[in-house]
PDB file as gemmi writes it, atoms N, CA and C in Angstrom:
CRYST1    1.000    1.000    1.000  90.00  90.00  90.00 P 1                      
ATOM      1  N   UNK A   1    -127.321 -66.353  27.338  1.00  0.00           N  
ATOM      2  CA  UNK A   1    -126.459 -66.491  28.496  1.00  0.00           C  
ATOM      3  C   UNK A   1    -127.036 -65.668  29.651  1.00  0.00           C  
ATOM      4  N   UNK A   2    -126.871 -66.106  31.118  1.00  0.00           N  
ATOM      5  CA  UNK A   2    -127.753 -65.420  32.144  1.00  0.00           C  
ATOM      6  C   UNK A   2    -126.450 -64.630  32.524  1.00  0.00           C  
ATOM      7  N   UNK A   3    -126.983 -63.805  33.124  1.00  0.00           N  
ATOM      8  CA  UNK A   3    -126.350 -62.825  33.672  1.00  0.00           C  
ATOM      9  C   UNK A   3    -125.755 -63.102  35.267  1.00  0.00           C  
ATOM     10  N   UNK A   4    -124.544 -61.995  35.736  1.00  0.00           N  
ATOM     11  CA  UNK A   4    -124.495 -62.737  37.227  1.00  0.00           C  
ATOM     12  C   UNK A   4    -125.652 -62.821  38.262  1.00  0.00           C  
ATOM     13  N   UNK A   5    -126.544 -61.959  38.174  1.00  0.00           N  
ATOM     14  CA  UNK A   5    -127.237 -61.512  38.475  1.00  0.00           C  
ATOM     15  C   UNK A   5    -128.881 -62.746  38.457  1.00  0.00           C  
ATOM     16  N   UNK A   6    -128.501 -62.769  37.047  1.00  0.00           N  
ATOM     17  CA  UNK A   6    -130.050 -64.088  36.993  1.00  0.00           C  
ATOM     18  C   UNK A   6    -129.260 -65.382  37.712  1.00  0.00           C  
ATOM     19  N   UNK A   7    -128.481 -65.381  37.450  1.00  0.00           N  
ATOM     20  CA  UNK A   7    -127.499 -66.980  37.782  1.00  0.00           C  
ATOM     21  C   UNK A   7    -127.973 -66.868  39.788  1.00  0.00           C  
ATOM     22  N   UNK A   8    -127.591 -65.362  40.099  1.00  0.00           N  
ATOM     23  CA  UNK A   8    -127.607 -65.750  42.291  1.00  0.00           C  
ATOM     24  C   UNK A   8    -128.868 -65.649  41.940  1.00  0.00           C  
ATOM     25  N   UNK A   9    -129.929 -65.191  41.252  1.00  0.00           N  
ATOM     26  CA  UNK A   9    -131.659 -65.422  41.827  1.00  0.00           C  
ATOM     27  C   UNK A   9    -132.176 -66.655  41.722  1.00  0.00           C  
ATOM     28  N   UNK A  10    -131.601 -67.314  40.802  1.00  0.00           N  
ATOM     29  CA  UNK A  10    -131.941 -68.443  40.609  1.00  0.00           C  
ATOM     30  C   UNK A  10    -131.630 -69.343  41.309  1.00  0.00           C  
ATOM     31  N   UNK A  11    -130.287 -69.743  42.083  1.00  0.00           N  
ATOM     32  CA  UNK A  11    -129.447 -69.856  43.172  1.00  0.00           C  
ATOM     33  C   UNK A  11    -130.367 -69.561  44.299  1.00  0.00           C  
ATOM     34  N   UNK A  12    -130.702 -68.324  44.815  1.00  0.00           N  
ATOM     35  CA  UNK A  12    -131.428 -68.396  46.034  1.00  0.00           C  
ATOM     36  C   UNK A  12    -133.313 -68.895  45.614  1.00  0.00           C  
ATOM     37  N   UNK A  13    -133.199 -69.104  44.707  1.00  0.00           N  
ATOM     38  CA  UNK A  13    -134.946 -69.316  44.443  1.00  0.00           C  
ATOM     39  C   UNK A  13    -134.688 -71.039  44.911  1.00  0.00           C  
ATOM     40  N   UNK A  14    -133.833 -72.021  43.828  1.00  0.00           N  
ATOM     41  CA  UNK A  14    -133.406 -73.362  44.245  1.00  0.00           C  
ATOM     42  C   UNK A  14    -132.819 -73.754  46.117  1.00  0.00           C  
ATOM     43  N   UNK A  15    -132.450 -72.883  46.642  1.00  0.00           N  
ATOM     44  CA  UNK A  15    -131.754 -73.065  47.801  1.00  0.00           C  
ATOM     45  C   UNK A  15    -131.767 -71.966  49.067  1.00  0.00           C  
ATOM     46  N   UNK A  16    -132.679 -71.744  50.064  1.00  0.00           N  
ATOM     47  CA  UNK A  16    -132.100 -71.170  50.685  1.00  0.00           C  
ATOM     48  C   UNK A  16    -130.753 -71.216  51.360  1.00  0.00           C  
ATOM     49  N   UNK A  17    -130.412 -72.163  51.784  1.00  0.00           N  
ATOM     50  CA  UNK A  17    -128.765 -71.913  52.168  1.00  0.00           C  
ATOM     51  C   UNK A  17    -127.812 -71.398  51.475  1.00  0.00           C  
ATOM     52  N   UNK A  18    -128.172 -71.293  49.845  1.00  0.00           N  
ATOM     53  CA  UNK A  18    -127.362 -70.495  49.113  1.00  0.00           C  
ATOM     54  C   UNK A  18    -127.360 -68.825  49.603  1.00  0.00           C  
ATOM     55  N   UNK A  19    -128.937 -68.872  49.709  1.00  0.00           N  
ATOM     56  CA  UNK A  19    -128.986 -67.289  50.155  1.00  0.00           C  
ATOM     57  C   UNK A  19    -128.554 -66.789  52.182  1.00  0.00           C  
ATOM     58  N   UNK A  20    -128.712 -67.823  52.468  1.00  0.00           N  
ATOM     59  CA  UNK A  20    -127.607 -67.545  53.433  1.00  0.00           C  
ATOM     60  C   UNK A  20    -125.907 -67.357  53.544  1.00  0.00           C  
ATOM     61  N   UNK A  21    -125.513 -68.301  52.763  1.00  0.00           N  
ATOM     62  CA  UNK A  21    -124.231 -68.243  52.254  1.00  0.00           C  
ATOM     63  C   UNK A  21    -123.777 -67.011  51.700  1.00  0.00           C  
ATOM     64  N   UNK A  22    -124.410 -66.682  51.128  1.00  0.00           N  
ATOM     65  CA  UNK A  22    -124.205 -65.429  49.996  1.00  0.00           C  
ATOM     66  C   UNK A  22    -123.927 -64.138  51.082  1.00  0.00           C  
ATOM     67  N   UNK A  23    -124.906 -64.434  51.805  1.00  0.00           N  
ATOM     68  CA  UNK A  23    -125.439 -63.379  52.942  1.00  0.00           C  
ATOM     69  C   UNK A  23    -124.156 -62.771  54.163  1.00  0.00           C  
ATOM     70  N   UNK A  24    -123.511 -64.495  54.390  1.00  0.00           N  
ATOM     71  CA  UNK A  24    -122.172 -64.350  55.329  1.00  0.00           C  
ATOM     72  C   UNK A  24    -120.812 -63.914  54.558  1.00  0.00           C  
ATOM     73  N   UNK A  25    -121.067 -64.243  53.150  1.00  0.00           N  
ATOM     74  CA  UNK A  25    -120.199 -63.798  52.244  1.00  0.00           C  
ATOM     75  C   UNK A  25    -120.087 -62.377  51.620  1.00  0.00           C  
ATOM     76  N   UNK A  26    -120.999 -61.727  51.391  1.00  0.00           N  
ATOM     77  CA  UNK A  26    -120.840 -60.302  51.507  1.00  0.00           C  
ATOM     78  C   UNK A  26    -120.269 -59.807  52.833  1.00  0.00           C  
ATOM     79  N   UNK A  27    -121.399 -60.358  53.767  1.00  0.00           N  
ATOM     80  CA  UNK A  27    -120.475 -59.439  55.360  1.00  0.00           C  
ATOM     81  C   UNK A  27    -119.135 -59.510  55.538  1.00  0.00           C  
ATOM     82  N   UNK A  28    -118.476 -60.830  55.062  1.00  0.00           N  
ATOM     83  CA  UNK A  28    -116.973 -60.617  54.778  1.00  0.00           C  
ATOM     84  C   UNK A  28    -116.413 -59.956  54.191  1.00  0.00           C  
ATOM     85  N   UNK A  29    -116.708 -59.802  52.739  1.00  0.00           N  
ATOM     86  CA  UNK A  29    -115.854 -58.323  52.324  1.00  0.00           C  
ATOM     87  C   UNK A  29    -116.593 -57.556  52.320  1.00  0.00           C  
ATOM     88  N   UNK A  30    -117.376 -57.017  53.078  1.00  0.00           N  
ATOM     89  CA  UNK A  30    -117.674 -55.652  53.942  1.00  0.00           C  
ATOM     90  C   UNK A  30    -116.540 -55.261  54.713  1.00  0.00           C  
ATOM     91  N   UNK A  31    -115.834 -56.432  55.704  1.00  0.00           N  
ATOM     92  CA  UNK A  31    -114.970 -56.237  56.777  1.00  0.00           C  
ATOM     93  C   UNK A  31    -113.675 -55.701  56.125  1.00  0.00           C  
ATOM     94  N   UNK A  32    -113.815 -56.538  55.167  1.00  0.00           N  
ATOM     95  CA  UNK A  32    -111.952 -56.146  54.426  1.00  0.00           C  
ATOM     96  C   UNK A  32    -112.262 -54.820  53.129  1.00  0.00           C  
ATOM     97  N   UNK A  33    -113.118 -54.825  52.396  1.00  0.00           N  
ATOM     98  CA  UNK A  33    -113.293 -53.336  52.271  1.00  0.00           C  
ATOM     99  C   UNK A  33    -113.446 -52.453  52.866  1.00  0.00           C  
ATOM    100  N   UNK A  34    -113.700 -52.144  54.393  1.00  0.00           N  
ATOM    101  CA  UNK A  34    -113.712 -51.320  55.197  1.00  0.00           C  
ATOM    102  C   UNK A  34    -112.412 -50.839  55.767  1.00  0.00           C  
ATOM    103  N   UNK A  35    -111.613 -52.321  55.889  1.00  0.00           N  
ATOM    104  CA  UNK A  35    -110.535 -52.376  56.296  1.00  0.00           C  
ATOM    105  C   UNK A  35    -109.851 -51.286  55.641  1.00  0.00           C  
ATOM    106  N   UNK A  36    -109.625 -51.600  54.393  1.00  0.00           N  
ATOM    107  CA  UNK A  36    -108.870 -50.899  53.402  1.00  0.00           C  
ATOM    108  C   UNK A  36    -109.237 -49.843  53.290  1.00  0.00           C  
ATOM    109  N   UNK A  37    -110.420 -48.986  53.651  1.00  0.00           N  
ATOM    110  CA  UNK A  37    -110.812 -47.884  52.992  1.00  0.00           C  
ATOM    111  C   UNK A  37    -110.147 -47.042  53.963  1.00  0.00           C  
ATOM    112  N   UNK A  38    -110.446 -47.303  55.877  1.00  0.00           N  
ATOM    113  CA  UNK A  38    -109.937 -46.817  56.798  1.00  0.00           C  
ATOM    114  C   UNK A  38    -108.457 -46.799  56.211  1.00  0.00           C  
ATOM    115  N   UNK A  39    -107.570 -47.700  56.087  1.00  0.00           N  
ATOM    116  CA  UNK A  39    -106.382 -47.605  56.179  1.00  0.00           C  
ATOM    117  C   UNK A  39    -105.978 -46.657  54.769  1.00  0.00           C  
ATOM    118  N   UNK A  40    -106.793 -46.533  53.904  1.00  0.00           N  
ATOM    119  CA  UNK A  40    -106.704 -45.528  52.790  1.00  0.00           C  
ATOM    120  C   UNK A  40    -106.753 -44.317  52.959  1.00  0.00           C  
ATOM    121  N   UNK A  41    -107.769 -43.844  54.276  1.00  0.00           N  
ATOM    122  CA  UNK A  41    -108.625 -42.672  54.069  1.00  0.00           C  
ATOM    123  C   UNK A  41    -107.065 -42.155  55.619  1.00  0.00           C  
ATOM    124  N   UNK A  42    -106.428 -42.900  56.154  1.00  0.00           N  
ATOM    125  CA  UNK A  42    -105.635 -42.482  57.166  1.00  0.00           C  
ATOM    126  C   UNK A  42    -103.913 -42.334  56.370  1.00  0.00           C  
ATOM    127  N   UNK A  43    -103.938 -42.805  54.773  1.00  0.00           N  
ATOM    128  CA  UNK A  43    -103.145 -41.971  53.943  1.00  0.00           C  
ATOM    129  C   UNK A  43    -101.667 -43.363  54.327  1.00  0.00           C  
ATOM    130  N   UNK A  44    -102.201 -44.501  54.981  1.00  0.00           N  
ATOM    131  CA  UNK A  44    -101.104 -45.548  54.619  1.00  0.00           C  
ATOM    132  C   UNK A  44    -100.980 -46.504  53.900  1.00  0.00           C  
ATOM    133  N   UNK A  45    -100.072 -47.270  53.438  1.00  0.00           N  
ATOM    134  CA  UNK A  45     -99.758 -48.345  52.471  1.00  0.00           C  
ATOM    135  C   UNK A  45     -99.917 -49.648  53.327  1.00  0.00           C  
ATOM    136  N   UNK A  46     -99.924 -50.494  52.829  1.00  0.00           N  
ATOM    137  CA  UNK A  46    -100.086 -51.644  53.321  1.00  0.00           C  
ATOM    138  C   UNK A  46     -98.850 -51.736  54.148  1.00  0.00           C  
ATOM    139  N   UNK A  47     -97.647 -51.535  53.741  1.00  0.00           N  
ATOM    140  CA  UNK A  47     -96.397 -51.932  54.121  1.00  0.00           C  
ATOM    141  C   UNK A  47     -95.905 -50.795  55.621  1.00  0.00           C  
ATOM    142  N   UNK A  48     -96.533 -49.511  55.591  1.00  0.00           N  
ATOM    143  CA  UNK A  48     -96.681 -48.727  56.783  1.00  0.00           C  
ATOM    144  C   UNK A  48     -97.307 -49.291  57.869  1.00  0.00           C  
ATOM    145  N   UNK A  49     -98.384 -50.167  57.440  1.00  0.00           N  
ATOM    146  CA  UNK A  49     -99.412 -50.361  58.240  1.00  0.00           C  
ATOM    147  C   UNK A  49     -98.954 -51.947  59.362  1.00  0.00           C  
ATOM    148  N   UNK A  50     -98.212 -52.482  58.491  1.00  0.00           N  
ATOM    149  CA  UNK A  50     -97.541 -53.550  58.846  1.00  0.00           C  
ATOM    150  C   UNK A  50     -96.155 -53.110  59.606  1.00  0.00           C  
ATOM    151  N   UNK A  51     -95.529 -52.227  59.490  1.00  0.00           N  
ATOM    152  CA  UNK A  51     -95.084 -51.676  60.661  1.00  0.00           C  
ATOM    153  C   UNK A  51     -95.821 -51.194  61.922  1.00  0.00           C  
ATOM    154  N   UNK A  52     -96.877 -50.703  61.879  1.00  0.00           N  
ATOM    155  CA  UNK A  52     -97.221 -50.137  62.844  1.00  0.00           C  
ATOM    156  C   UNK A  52     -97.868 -51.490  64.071  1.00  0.00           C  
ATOM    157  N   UNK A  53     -98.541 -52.444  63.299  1.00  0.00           N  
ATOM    158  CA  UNK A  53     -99.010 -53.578  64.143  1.00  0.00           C  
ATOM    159  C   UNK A  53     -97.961 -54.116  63.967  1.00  0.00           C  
ATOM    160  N   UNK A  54     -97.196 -54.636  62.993  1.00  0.00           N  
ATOM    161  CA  UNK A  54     -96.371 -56.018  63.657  1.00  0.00           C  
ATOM    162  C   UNK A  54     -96.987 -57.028  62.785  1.00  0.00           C  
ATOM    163  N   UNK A  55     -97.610 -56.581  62.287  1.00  0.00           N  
ATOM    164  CA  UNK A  55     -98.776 -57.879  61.077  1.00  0.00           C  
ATOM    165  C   UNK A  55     -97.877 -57.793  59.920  1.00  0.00           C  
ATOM    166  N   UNK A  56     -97.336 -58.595  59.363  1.00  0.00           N  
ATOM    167  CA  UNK A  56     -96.529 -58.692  57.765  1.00  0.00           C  
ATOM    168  C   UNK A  56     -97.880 -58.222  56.480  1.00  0.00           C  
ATOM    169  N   UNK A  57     -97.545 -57.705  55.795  1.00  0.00           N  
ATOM    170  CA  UNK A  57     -97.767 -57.224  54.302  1.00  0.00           C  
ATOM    171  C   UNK A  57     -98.615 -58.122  53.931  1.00  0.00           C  
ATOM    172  N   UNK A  58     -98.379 -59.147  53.630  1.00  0.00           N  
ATOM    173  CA  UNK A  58     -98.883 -60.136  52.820  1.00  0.00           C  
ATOM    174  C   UNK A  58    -100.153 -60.411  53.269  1.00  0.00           C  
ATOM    175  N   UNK A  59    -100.069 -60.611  54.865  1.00  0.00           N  
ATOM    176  CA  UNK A  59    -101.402 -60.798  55.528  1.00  0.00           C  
ATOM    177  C   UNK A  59    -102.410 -59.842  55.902  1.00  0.00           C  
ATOM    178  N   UNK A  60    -101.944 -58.379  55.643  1.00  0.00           N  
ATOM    179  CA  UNK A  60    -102.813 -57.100  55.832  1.00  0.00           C  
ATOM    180  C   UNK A  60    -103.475 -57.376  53.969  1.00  0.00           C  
ATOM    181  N   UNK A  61    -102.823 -57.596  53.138  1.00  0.00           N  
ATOM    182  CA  UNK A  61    -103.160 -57.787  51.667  1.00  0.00           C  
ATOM    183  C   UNK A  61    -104.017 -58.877  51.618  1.00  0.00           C  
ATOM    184  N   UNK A  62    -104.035 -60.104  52.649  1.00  0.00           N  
ATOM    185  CA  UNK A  62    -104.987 -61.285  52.133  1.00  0.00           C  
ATOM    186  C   UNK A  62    -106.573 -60.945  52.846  1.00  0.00           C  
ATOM    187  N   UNK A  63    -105.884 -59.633  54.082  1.00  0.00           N  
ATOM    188  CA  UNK A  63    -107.168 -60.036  54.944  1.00  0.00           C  
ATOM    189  C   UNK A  63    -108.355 -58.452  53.647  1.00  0.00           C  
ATOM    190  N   UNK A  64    -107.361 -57.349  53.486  1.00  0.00           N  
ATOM    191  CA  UNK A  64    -108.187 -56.703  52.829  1.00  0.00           C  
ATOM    192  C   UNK A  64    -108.527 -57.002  51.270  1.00  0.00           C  
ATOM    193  N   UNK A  65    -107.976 -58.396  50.692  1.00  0.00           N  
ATOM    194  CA  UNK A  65    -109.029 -58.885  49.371  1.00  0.00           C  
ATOM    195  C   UNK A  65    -109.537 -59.903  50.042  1.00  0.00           C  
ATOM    196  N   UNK A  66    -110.816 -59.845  51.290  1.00  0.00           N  
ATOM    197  CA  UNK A  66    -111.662 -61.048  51.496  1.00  0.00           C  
ATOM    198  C   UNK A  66    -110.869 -62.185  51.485  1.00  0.00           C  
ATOM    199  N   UNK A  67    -110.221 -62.740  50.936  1.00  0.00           N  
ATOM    200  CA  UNK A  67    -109.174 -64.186  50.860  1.00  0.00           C  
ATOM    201  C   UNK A  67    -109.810 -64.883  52.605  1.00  0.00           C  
ATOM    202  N   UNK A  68    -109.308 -63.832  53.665  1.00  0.00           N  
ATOM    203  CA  UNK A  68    -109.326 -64.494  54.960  1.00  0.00           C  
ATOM    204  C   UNK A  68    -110.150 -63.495  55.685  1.00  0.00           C  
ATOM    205  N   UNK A  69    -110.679 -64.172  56.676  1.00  0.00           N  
ATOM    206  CA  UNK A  69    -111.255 -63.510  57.858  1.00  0.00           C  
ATOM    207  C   UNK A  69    -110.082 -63.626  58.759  1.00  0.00           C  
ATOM    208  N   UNK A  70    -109.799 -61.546  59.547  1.00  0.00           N  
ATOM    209  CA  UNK A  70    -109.703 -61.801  60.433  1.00  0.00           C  
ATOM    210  C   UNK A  70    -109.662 -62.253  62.138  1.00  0.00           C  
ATOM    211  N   UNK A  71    -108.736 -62.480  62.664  1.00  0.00           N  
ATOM    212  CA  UNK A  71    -108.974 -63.181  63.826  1.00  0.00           C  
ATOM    213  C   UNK A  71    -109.384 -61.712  64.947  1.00  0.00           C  
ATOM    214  N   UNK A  72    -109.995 -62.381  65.942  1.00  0.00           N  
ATOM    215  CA  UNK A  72    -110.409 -60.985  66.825  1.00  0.00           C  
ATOM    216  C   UNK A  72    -109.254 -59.986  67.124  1.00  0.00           C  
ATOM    217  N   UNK A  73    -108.222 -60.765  68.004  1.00  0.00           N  
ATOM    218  CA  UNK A  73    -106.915 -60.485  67.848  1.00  0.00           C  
ATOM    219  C   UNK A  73    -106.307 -59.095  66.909  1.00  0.00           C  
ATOM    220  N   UNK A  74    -106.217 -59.640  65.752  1.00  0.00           N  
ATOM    221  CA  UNK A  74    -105.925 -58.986  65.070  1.00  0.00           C  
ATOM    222  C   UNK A  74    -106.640 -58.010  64.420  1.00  0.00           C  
ATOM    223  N   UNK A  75    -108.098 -58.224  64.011  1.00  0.00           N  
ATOM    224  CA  UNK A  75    -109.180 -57.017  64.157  1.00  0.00           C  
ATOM    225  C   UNK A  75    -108.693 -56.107  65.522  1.00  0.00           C  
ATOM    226  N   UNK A  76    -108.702 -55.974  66.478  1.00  0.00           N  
ATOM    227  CA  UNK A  76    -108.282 -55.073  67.285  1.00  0.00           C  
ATOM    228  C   UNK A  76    -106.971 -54.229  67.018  1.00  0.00           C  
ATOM    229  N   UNK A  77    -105.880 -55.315  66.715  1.00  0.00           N  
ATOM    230  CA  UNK A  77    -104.359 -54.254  66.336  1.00  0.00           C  
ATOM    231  C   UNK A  77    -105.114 -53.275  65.492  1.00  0.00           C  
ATOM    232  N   UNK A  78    -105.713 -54.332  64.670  1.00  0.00           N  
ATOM    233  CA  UNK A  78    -105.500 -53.120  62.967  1.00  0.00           C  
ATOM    234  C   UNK A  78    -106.300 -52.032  63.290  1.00  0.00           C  
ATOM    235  N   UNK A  79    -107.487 -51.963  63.770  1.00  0.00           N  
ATOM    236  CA  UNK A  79    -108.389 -50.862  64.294  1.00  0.00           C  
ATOM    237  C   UNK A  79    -108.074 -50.239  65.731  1.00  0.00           C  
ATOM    238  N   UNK A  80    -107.189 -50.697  66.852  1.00  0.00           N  
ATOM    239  CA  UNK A  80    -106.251 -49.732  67.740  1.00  0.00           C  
ATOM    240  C   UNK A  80    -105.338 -48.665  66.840  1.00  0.00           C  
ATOM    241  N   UNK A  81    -104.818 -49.455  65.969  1.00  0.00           N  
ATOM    242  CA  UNK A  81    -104.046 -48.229  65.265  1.00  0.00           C  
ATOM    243  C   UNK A  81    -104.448 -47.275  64.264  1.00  0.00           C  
ATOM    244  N   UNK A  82    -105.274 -47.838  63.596  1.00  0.00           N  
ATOM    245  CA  UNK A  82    -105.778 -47.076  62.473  1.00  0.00           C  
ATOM    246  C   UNK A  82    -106.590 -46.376  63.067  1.00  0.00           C  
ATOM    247  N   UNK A  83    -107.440 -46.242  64.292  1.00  0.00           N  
ATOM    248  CA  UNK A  83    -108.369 -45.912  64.785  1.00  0.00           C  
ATOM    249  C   UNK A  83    -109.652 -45.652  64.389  1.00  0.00           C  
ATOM    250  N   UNK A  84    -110.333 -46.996  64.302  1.00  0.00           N  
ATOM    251  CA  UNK A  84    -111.640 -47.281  63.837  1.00  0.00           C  
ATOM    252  C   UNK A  84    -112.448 -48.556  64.752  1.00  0.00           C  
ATOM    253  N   UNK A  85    -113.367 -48.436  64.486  1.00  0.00           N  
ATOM    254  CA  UNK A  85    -114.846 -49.173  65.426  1.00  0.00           C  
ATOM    255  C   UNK A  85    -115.428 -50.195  64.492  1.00  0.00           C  
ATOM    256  N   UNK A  86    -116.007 -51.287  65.197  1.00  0.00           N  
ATOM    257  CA  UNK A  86    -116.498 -52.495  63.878  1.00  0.00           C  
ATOM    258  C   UNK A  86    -117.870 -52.221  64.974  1.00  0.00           C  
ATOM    259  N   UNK A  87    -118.583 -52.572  64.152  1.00  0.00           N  
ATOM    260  CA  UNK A  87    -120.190 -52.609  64.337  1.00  0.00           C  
ATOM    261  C   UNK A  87    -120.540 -54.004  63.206  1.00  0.00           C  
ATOM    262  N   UNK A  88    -120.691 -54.973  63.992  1.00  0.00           N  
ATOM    263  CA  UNK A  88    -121.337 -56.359  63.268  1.00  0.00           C  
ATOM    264  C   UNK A  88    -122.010 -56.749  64.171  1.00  0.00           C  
ATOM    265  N   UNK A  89    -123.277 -57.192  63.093  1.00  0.00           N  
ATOM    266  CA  UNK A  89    -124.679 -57.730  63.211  1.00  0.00           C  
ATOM    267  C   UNK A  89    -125.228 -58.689  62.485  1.00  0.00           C  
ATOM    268  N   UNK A  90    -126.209 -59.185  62.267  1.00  0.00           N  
ATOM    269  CA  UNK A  90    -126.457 -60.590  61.946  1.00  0.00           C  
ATOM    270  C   UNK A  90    -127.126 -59.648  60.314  1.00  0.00           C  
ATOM    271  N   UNK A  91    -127.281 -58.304  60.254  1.00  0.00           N  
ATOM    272  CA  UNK A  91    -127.474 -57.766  58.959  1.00  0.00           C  
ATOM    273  C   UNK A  91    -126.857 -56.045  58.679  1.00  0.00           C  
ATOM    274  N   UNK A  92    -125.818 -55.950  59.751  1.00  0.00           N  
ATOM    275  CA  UNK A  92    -125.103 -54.675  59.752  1.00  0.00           C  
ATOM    276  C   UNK A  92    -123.432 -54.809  60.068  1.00  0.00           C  
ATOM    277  N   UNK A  93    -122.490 -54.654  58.604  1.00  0.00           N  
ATOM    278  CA  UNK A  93    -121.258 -54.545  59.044  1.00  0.00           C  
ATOM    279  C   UNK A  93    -120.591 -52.876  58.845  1.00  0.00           C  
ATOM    280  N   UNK A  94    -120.334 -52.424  59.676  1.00  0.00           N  
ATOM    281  CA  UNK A  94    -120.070 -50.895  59.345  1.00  0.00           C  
ATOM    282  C   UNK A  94    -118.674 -50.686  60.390  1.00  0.00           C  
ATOM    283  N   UNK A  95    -117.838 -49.870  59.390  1.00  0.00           N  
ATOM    284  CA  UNK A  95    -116.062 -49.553  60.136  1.00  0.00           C  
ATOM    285  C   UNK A  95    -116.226 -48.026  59.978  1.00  0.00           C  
ATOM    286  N   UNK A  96    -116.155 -47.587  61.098  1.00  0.00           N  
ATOM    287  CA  UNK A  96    -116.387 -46.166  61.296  1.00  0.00           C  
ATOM    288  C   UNK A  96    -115.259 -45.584  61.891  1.00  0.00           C  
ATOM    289  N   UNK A  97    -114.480 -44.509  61.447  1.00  0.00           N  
ATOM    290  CA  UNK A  97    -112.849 -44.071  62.089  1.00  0.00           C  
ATOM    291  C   UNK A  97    -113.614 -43.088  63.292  1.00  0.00           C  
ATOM    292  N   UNK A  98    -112.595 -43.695  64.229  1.00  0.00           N  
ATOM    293  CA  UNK A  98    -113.222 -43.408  66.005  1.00  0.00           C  
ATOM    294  C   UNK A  98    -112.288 -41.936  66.298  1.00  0.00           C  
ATOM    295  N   UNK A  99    -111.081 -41.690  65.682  1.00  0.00           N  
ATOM    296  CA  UNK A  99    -110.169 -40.009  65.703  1.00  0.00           C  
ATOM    297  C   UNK A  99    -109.870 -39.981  64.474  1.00  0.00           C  
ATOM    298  N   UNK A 100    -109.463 -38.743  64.147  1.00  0.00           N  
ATOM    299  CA  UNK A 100    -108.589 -37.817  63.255  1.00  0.00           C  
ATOM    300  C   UNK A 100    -106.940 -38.387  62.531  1.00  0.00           C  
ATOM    301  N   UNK A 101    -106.453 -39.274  63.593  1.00  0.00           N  
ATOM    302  CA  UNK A 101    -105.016 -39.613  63.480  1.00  0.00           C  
ATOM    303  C   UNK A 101    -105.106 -40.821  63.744  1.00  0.00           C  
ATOM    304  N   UNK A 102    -103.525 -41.082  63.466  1.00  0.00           N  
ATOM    305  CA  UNK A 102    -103.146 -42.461  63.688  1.00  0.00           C  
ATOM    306  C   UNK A 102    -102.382 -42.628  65.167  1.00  0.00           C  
ATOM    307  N   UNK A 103    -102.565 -43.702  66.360  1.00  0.00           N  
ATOM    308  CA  UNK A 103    -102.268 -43.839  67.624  1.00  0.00           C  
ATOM    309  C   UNK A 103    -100.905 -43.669  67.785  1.00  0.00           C  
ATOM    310  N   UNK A 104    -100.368 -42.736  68.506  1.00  0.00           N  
ATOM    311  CA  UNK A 104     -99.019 -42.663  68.595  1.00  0.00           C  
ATOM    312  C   UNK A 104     -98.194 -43.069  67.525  1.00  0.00           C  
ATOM    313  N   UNK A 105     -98.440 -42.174  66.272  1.00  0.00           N  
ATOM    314  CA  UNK A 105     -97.181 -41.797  65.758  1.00  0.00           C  
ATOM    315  C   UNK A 105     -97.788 -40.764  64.837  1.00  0.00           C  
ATOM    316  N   UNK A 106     -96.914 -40.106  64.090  1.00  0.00           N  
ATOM    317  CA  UNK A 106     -96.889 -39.633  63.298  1.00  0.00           C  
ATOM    318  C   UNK A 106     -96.617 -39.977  62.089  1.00  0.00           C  
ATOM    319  N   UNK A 107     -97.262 -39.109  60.745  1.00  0.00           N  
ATOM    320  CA  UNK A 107     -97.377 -39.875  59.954  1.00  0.00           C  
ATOM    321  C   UNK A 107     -96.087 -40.139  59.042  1.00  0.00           C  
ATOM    322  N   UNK A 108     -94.649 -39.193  58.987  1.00  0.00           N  
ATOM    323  CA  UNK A 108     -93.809 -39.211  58.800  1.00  0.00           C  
ATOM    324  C   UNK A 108     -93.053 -40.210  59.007  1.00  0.00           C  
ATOM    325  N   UNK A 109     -93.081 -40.662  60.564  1.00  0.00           N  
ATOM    326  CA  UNK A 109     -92.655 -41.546  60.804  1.00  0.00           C  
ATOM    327  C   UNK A 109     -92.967 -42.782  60.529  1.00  0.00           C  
ATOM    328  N   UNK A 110     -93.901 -43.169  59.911  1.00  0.00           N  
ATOM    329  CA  UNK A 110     -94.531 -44.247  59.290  1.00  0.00           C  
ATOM    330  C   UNK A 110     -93.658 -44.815  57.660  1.00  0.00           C  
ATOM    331  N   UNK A 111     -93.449 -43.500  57.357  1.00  0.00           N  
ATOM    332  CA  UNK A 111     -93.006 -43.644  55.738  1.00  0.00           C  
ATOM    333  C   UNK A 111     -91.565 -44.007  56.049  1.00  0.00           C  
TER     334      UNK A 111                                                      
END                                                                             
């Protein structure tokens, strides 16, 4: 039995467009693991966080398991508040927290 591993080499050896595919598909959950890590490392729950934008639960949960890309729009709420920076490139996705805190509020008031 091949491994996951022999299965994508073999995949990009038969196809480059696989290995492009693959390529836009990591950079996606780059975005939503980043997502999550910021909103981890700033000590909120999904359900805090959805107070603070106005974005429902469900959809802060689909966008940080990869499921969806988000819209520019909404990349901005979530990183105005959480306070973090997107840096994407055609081979660099990086979410870097831009302050210390979260934008006008406190964190009490969140819970």
């Amino acid at each position: 039995m091949k491994t996951h591993r022999e299965y994508i080499a073999e995949q990009i050896k038969k196809s480059p467009t696989f290995a492009k595919a693959l390529a836009e598909a990591e950079r996606d959950v780059a975005i939503a693991v980043e997502l999550a890590k910021l909103r981890e490392r700033r000590g909120l729950s999904q359900t805090a966080l959805a107070k603070l934008t106005g974005i429902k639960q469900p959809q802060i949960a689909r966008l940080e398991s990869g499921a969806h890309l988000p819209a520019l729009g909404t990349l901005k709420k979530l990183l105005g508040v959480l306070g973090g920076k997107l840096e994407l490139t055609s081979t660099v996705c990086r979410l870097t927290p831009t302050r210390a805190k979260l934008v006008g509020m406190r964190r009490r008031q969140v819970a």
